[in-house]
Each structure stands twice: as structure tokens, then as C-alpha cells.
C-alpha positions as CSV (number, residue, x, y, z in Angstrom):
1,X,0.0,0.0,0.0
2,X,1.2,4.0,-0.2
3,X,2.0,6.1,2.9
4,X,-0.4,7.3,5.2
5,X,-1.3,11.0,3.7
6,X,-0.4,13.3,6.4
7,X,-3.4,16.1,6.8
8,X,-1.5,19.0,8.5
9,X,-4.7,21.6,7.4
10,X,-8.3,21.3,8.8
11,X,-9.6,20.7,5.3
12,X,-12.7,18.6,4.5
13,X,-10.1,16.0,2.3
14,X,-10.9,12.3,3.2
15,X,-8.2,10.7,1.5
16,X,-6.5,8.4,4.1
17,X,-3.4,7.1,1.3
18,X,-1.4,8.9,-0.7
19,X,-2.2,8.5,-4.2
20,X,-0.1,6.0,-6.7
21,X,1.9,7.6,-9.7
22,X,0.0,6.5,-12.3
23,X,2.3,5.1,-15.0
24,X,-1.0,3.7,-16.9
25,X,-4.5,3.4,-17.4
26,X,-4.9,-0.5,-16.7
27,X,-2.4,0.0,-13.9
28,X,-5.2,2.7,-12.2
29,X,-7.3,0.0,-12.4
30,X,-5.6,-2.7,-10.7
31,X,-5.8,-3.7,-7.2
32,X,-3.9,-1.8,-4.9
33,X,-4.3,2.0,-6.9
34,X,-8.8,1.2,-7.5
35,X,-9.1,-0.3,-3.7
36,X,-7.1,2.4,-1.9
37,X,-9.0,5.1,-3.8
38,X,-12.2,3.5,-2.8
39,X,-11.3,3.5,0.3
40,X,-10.8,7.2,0.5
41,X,-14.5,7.5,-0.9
42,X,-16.1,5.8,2.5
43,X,-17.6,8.1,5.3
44,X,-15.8,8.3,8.3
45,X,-18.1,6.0,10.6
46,X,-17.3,3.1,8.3
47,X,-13.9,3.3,8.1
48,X,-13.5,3.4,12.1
49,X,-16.2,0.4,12.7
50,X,-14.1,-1.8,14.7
51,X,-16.2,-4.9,14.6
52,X,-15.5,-6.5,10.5
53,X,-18.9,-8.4,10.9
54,X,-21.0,-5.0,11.0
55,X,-18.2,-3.2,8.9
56,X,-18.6,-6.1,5.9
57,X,-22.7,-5.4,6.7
58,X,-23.0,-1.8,6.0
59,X,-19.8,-2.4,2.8
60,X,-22.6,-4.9,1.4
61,X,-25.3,-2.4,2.3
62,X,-23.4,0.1,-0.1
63,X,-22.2,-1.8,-2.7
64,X,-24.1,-4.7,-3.0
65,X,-27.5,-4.1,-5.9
66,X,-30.9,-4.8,-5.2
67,X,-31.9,-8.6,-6.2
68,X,-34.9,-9.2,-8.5
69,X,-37.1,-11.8,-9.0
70,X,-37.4,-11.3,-12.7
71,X,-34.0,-12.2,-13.7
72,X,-34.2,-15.1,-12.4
73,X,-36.8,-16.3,-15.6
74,X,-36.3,-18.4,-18.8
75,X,-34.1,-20.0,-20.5
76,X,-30.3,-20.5,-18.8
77,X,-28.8,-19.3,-22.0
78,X,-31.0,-16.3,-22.6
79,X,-30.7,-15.2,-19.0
80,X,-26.9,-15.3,-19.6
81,X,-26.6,-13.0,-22.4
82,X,-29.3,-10.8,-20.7
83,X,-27.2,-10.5,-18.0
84,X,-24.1,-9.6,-19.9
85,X,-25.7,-6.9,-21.8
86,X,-26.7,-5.3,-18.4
87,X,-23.6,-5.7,-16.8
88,X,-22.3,-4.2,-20.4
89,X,-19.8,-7.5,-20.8
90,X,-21.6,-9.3,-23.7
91,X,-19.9,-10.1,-26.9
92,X,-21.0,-6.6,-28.5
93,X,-18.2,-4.7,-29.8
94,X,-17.8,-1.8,-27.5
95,X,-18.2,-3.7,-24.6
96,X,-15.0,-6.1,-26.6
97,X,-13.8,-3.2,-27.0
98,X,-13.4,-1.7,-23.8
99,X,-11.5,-4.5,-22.7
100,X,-9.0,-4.8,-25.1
101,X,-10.7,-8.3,-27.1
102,X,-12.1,-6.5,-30.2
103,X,-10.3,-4.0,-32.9
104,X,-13.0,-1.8,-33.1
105,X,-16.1,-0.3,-31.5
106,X,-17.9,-0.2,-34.5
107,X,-20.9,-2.7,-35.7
108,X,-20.0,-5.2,-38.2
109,X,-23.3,-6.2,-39.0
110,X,-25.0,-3.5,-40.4
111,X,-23.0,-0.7,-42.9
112,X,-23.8,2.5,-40.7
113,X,-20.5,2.6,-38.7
114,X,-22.6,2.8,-36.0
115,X,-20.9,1.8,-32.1
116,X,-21.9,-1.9,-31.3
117,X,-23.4,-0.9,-27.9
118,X,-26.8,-2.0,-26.1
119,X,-29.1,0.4,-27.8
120,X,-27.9,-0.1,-31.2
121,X,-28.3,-3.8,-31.0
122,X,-31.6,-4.0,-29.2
123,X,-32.8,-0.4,-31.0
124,X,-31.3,0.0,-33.9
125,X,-29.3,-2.6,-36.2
126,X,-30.7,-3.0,-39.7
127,X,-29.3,-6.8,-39.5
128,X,-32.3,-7.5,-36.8
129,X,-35.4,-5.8,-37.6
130,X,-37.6,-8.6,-38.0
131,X,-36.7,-9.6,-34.7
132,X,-37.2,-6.0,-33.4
133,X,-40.5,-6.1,-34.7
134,X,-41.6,-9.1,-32.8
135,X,-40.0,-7.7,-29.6
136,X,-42.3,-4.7,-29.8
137,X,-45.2,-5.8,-30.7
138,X,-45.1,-8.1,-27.2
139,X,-44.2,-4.9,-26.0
140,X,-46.7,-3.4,-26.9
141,X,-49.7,-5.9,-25.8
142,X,-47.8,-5.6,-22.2
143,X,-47.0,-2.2,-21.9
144,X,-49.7,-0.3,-24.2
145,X,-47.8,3.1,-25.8
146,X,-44.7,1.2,-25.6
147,X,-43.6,2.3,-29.0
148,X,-43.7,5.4,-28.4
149,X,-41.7,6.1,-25.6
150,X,-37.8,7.4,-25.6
151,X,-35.2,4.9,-26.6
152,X,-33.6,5.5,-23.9
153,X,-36.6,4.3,-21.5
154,X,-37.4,1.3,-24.0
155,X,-33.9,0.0,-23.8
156,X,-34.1,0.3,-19.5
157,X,-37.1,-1.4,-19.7
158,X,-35.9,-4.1,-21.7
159,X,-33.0,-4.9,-19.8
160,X,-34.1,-4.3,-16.4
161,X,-38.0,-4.5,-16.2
162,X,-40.8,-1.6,-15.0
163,X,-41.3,-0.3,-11.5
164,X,-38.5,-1.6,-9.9
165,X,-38.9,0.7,-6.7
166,X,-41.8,-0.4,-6.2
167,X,-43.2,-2.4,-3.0
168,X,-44.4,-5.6,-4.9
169,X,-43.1,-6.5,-7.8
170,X,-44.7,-6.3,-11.6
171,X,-45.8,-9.6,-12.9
172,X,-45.5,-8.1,-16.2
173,X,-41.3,-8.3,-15.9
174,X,-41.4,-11.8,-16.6
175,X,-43.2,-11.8,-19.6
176,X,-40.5,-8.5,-20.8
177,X,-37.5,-10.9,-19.6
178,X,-38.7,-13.8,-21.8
179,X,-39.7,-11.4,-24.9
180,X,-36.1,-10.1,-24.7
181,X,-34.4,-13.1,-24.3
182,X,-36.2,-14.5,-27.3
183,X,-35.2,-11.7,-29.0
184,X,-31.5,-12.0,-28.0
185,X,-31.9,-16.0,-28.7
186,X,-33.4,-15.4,-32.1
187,X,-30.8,-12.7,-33.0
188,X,-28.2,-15.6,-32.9
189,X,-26.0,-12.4,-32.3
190,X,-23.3,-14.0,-29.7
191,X,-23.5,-17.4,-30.9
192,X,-20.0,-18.6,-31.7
193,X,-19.5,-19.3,-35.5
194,X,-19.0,-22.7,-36.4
């Protein structure tokens, strides 16, 4: 680990470690330089909680993402890639991309030199609009106006569900999980070519 930072001035900083030189990008992202900075980002209280059972409790209670139901649905396969494309670490190109495993960023499938991301592929590539078509129109009987709303929404709904705040959960997010993943499925977009 650095040195202990020395605070001589009453100032509001809450770094507790000096900061590594940062000789590269991946190296910032390593262990030691990401944990130490996180570190620095937790409030006071937790970082002097002497007992590691309640400290790990309230760490979880940060860090540590609501569980739903939903996701839980359909096939193992399609739940796989579902997840992926929300965790943006599916076989699209900018997520490749991003972690060194693809060239480019760009979508090979259509001719628009578009970015490979999550709301082209589920929004907007010309290589899977019968697919799309199908998607929304189940999206449609489910959630009526559907088609109308921003892509931006559409594309949170499809990954994630509707009212996810909410006290009891929306029977209708199993029926959008299994409409997606049929539309990943049938996509045949991160099958592995033969």
C-alpha cells in the first residue's frame, strides 16, 4: 500500500493514502491504486467500525445491488446473455472493445458505422429488424404506448423490467425478460460461429 497521507490543514479531504503515480490506465485499475482510492471515498463512521462483521454489513449495504425476481426467468442461456448486456460485458463490440478483445467499437453487422453498444443492437441494427418487430409488438400488448416512448426508456425497460422501486413487484417483468431473451436468442447475435 502507499504512505499514510499526512493532513496538517483542517480541510474537508478524506483521503486516508497517498495516491499512486499513475504510470497507466490498466495500472489505475488494478488492485492496490482502485481499492485504496475507494477506500478514501467511504464516510468516516465506516472506516472506524471496529467490529469486521458490521463493517462487511453496512460495505454490502453500499455496494451490494438490489436482487430481482425477474431475472431469475427463462431460459439459462437467454438469462446469460441478458445479463451480460446489463452488466455491459456481452460479446457486443464496444463492450469487446473496452476490454481490449475487439479492434474496433464499431458494428459489423450493419453498414452504418454505428458503435456496437446495447441500444444499437436492441434499437437500432438494420441486420435485426424482423426480430425487433416481434419484440415490440409483445411490448406493446404488455406495456400499451410502448412504441412510443424514448429509446432511452425502452432499452431500461428491456434490460431491467418496470417499476423496480416499487413495494411488490410487476408480474409483467417476466413476460419483458422472456420477450427479450427470445429476441437475444433469435438474434443468434453471440452465438459462436462454427
Amino acid at each position: 500500500m502507499p504512505g499514510l497521507k499526512v493532513n496538517l490543514h483542517n480541510t474537508r479531504t478524506n483521503v486516508v493514502y497517498s495516491r499512486f503515480q499513475q504510470n497507466s490506465v490498466n495500472f489505475s485499475k488494478s488492485f492496490f491504486p482502485f481499492f485504496s482510492k475507494l477506500w478514501s471515498t467511504l464516510s468516516k463512521e465506516l472506516k472506524s467500525q471496529k467490529d469486521i462483521v458490521i463493517f462487511k454489513e453496512n460495505l454490502k449495504s453500499i455496494y451490494n445491488p438490489k436482487r430481482y425476481q425477474h431475472f431469475k426467468y427463462g431460459s439459462r442461456l437467454g438469462n446469460k446473455y441478458l445479463s451480460h448486456l446489463r452488466l455491459g460485458r456481452s460479446f457486443l463490440n464496444s463492450h469487446r472493445f473496452v476490454t481490449g478483445l475487439a479492434d474496433s467499437d464499431r458494428c459489423l453487422k450493419c453498414n452504418k458505422n454505428s458503435i456496437d453498444d446495447n441500444a444499437h443492437f436492441v434499437l437500432n441494427c438494420e441486420s435485426f429488424v424482423p426480430q425487433r418487430n416481434v419484440l415490440f409488438n409483445k411490448m406493446e400488448l404488455l406495456l400499451p404506448g410502448f412504441k412510443v416512448k424514448s429509446k432511452k426508456l425502452k432499452l431500461f425497460i428491456l434490460l431491467n423490467g418496470i417499476y423496480l422501486d416499487s413495494e411488490f413487484p410487476d408480474c409483467r417483468n417476466k413476460h419483458i425478460m422472456f420477450a427479450m431473451q427470445h429476441f437475444i436468442l433469435t438474434t443468434k447475435r453471440f452465438e459462436k460461429p462454427s
